[in-house]
C-alpha positions as CSV (number, residue, x, y, z in Angstrom):
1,X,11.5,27.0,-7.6
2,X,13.1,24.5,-9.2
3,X,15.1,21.7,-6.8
4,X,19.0,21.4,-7.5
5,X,20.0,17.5,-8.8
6,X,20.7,16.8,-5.1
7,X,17.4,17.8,-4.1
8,X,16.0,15.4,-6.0
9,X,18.0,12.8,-5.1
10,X,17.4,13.2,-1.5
11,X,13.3,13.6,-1.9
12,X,13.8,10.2,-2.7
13,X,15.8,8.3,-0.6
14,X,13.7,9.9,2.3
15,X,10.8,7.7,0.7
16,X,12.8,4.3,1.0
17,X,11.1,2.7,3.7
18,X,12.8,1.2,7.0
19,X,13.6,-2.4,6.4
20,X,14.3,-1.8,2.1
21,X,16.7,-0.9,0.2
22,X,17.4,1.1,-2.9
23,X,20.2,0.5,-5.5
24,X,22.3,3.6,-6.7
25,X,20.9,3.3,-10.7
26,X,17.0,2.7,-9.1
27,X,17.6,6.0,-7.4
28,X,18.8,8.4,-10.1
29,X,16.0,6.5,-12.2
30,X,13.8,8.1,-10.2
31,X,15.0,11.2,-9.8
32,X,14.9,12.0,-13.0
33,X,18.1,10.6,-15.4
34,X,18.8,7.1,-15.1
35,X,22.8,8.1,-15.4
36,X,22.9,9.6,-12.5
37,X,24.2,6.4,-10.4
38,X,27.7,8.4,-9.6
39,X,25.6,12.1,-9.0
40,X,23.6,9.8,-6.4
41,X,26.1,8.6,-4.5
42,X,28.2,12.5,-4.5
43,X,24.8,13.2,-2.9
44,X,24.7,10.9,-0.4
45,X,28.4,11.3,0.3
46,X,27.6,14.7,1.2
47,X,24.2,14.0,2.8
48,X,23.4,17.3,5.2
49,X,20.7,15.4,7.2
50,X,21.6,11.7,7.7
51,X,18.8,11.5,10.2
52,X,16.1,12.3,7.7
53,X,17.8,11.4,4.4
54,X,18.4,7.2,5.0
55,X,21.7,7.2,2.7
56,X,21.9,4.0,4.3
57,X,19.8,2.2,2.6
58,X,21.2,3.0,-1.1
59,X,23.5,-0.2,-2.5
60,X,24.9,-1.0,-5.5
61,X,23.3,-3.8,-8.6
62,X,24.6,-6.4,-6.5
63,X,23.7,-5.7,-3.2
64,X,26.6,-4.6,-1.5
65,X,27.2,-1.6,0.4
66,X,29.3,1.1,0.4
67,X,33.3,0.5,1.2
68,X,33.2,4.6,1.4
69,X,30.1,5.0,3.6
70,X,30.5,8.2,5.1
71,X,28.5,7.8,8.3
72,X,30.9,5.2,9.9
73,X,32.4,2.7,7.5
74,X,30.9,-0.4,5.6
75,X,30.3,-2.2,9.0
76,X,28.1,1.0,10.3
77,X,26.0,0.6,7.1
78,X,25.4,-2.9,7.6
79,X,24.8,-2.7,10.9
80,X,22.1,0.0,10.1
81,X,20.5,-1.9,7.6
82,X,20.8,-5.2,9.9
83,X,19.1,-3.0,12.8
84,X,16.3,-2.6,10.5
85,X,15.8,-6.3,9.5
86,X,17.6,-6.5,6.1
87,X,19.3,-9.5,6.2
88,X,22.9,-10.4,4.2
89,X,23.9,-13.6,2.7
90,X,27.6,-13.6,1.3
91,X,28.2,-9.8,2.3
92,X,25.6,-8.5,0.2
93,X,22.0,-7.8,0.6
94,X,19.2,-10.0,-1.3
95,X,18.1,-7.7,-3.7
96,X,14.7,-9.6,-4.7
97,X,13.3,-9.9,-1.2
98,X,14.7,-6.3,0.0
99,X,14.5,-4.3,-2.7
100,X,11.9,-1.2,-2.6
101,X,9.6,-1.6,-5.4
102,X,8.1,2.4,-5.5
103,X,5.3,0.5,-8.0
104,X,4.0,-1.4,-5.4
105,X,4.2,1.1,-2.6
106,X,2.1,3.8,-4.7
107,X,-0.4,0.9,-5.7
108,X,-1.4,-0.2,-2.3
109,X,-1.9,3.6,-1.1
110,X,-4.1,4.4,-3.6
């Protein structure tokens, strides 16, 4: 069977770990076509398990969240993220120590 574009999307966001974030372009990068950045954040905008599928922790290149987060607003986002330790500085979050490197994640499993 193969998985519909926001399938794909989704198997990966559930892998960003609590406490990390993920940028829109790192996202459809990974899921296959690295010009999906606008098809990622349709899927998230029309995420059907918000529990299980962190849409939260997807941000733009420079850090900031979404002003049309779905799940409450641009302060409910932050508040998420802030709940799970990311920290902001100037509204946005600081990409180099909270951004999810996949790389290192698969290298210190194996």
């Amino acid at each position: 069977m193969n998985k519909s574009t926001f399938e794909l999307i989704y198997d990966v966001v559930k892998q960003i770990p609590k406490g990390k974030v993920a940028t829109y372009g790192q996202v459809a990068s990974l899921a296959g076509n690295k010009r999906w950045s606008r098809v990622v954040g349709y899927a998230l905008h029309s995420n059907p398990d918000p529990k299980n599928i962190p849409c939260h922790r997807v941000v733009n290149r420079l850090g900031e969240v979404s002003k049309a987060f779905v799940f409450g607003g641009e302060n409910r986002q932050i508040e998420l993220l802030q709940n799970e330790g990311v920290e902001f500085v100037d509204g946005k979050v600081d990409l180099e120590k909270y951004q999810w490197n996949r790389v290192t994640i698969e290298m210190m499993e194996e």
